[in-house]
N, C-alpha and C positions, 0 to 999 in steps of 0.2 A: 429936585434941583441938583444932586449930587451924581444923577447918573449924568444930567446932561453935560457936568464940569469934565467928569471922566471920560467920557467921550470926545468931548471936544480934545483933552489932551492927546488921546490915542491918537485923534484924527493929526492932529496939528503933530505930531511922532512920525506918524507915518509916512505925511507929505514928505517931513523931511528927510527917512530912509529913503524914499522913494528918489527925493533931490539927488542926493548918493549915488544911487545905482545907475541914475540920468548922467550925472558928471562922471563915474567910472566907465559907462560905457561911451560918453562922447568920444572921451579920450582915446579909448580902442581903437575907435570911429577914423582921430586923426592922425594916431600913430600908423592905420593901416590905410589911409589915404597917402600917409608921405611912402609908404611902401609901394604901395603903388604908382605910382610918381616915376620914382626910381626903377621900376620895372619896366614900365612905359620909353623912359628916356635908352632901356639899354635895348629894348626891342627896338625900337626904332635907330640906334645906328648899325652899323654892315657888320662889326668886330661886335660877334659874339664872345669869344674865344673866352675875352678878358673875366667877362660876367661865370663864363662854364669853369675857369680856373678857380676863381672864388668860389664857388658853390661847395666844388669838387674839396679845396681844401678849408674850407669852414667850417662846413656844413655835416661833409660824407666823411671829414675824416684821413682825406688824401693826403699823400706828401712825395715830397718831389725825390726824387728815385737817391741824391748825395743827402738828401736832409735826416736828421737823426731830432726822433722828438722823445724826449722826459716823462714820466709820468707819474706822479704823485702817489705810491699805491697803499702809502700807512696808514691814510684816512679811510674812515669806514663808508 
C-alpha cells in the first residue's frame, strides 16, 4: 500500500512539472506569435527602410555616423 501512495505522489509531481513546462512554453508560443504580428504588419507596408534602420541599430550594433555611444567597460 505504501508503494502505491508513492507513486501516486510522483505522478501527481510530475503532472505538475509537466503543467510548468506547458505554461512556460505557451508563453514562448505568444510572445513569438505577437513577434510575429509585428513582422507581418512591417512586410506588409512599402517603407521598409524604417524596420532595416532599427534592426541595424538595435540589433547589429549600428549608429548614426554624428552619434557617440558610452560604454560601461568596469563590469566584468
Amino acid at each position: 500500500m505504501i508503494g502505491c501512495a508513492v507513486l501516486l505522489i510522483t505522478t501527481e509531481q510530475d503532472c505538475k512539472d509537466k503543467e510548468h513546462e506547458l505554461a512556460v512554453i505557451q508563453s514562448k508560443i505568444d510572445e513569438y506569435n505577437m513577434q510575429n504580428e509585428d513582422l507581418k504588419r512591417t512586410l506588409e507596408s512599402d517603407d521598409l527602410s524604417d524596420y532595416m534602420e532599427k534592426v541595424a541599430l538595435e540589433e547589429r550594433g549600428y549608429a548614426y555616423p554624428d552619434e557617440r555611444r558610452f560604454y560601461d567597460t568596469s563590469r566584468d
